[in-house]
C-alpha positions as CSV (number, residue, x, y, z in Angstrom):
1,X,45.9,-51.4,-11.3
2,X,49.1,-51.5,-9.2
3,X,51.1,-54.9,-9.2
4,X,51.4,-55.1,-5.2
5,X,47.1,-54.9,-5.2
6,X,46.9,-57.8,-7.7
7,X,49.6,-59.6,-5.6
8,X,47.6,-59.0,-2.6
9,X,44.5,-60.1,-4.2
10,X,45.7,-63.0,-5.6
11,X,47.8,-64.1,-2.2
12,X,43.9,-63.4,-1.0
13,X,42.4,-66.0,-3.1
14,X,45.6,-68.6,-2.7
15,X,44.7,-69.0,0.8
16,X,40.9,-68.9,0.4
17,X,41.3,-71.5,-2.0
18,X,43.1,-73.8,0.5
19,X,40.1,-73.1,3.0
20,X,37.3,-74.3,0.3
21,X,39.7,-77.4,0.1
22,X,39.6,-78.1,3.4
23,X,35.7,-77.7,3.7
24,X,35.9,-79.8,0.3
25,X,37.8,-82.8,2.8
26,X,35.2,-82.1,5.6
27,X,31.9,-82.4,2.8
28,X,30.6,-79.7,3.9
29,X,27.7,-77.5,2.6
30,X,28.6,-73.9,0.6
31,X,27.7,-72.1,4.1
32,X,30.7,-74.0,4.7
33,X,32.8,-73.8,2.4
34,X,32.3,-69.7,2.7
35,X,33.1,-69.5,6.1
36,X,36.1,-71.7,5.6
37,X,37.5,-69.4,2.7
38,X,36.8,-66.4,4.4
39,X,38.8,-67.5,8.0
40,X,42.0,-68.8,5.9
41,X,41.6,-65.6,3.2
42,X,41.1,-63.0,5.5
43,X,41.6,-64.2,8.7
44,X,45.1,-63.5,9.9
45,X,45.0,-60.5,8.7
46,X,41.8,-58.9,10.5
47,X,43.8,-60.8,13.8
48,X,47.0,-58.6,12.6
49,X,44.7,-55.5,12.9
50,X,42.7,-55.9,16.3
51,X,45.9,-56.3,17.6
52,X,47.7,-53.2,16.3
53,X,44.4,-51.3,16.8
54,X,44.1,-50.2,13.2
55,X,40.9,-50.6,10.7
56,X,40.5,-54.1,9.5
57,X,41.2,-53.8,6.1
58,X,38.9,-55.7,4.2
59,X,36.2,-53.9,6.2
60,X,37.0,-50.4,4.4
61,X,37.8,-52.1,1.0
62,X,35.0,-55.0,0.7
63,X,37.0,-56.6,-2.8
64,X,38.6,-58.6,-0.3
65,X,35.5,-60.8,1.1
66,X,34.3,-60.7,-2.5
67,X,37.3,-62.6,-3.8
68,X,37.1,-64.9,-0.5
69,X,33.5,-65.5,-1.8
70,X,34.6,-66.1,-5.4
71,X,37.0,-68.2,-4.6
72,X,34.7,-70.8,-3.0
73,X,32.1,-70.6,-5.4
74,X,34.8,-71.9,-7.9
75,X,36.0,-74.2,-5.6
76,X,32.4,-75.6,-4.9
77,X,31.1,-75.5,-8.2
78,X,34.1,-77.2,-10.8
């Protein structure tokens, strides 16, 4: 597996982490705490794409929402 990939995924799950904290701080439910770790996880980078008219990214490679949903169930369940 290439270094830059695991980087990427790991940056991926850094910032989907700090979404499930946030839905943590707002008590919500794990609908919640999914949608919160997807928007931080995968969120600015789906914007980056609509707005250089490219293929969002985690729409051809689907690992990415699966960490995004990893990441909160770890972050809901200690």
């Amino acid at each position: 597996m290439n270094p830059i990939l695991i980087l990427d995924y790991a940056g991926i799950a850094v910032f989907a982490a700090t979404g499930a904290l946030a839905a943590s701080r707002k008590q919500v439910d794990m609908i919640g705490f999914l949608f919160f770790a997807a928007i931080t996880g995968i969120g600015g980078g789906t914007v980056r794409d609509l707005i250089l008219d490219v293929p969002v990214f985690w729409v051809a490679n689907p690992d990415y929402l699966v960490i995004c949903v990893a990441t909160a169930g770890i972050v809901y369940f200690p």
